[in-house]
KOLKOL-997983 format. One record per residue: residue in three letters; x, y, z of N, C-alpha, C in turn. Coordinates in steps of 0.1 Angstrom, whole numbers, plus 5000, padded with zeros to 4 digits. Layout:
N
ALAXYZXYZXYZ;...
END
This chain:
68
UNK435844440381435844580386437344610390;UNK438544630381439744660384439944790384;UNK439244890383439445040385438945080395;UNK439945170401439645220415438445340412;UNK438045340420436745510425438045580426;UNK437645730424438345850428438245920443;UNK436645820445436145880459435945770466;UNK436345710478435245610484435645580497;UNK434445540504434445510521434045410518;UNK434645330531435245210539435045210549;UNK433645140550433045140570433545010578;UNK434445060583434644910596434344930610;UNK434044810608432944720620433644630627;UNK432744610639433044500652432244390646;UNK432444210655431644200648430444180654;UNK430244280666428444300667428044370661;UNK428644450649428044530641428144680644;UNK429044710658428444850661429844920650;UNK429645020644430645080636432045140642;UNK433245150640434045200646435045310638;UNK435145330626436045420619435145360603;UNK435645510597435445510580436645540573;UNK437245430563438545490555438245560542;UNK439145690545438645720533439345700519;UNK438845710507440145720493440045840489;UNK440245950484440046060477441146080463;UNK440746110450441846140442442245980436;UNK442145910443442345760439443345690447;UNK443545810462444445720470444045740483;UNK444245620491443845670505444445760513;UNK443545880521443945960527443845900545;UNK443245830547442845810560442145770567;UNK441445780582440845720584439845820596;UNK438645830596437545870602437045760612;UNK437545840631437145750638435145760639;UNK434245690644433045720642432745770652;UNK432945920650432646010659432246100654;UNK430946180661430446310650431646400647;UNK431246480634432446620633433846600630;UNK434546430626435446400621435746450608;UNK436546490605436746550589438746500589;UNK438446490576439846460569439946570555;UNK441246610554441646710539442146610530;UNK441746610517442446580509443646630505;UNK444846590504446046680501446546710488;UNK445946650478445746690465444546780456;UNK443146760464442346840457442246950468;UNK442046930482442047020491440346980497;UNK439546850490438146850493438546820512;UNK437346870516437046810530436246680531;UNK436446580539435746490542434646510556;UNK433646480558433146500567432146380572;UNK432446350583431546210590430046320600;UNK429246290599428146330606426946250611;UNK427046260625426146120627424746170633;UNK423646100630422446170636421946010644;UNK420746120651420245980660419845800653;UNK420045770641419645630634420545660622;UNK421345720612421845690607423545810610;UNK424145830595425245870590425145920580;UNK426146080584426446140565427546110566;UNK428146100551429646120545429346200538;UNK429646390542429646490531431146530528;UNK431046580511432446650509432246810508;UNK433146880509433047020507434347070501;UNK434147150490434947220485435447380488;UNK436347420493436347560498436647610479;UNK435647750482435347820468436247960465;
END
């Protein structure tokens, strides 16, 4: 698997497991990093997508959004 995703998160952890930030890649390069906190968002600076971290009581979203 030598080909990069265009898109992808990277959850890092403690090692009790509790989660602490998500990295993101967008476009095929890393833009950053999402501490794990609700309502974190990152811009892509080449497509312009939003990233968005959203946390509910037992899990996590990773949504993208495109402004239209």
């Amino acid at each position: 698997m030598s080909q990069k995703a265009p898109v992808d998160y990277r959850v890092n952890h403690l090692p009790d497991g509790r989660i602490i930030s998500v990295e993101v890649t967008c476009c095929g390069r890393h833009i950053g990093e999402l501490r794990f906190v609700d309502e974190q968002s990152l811009n892509c600076p080449r497509c312009g997508v939003r990233h968005v971290l959203r946390i509910q009581h037992n899990h996590f979203h990773l949504c993208q959004y495109r402004d239209e």
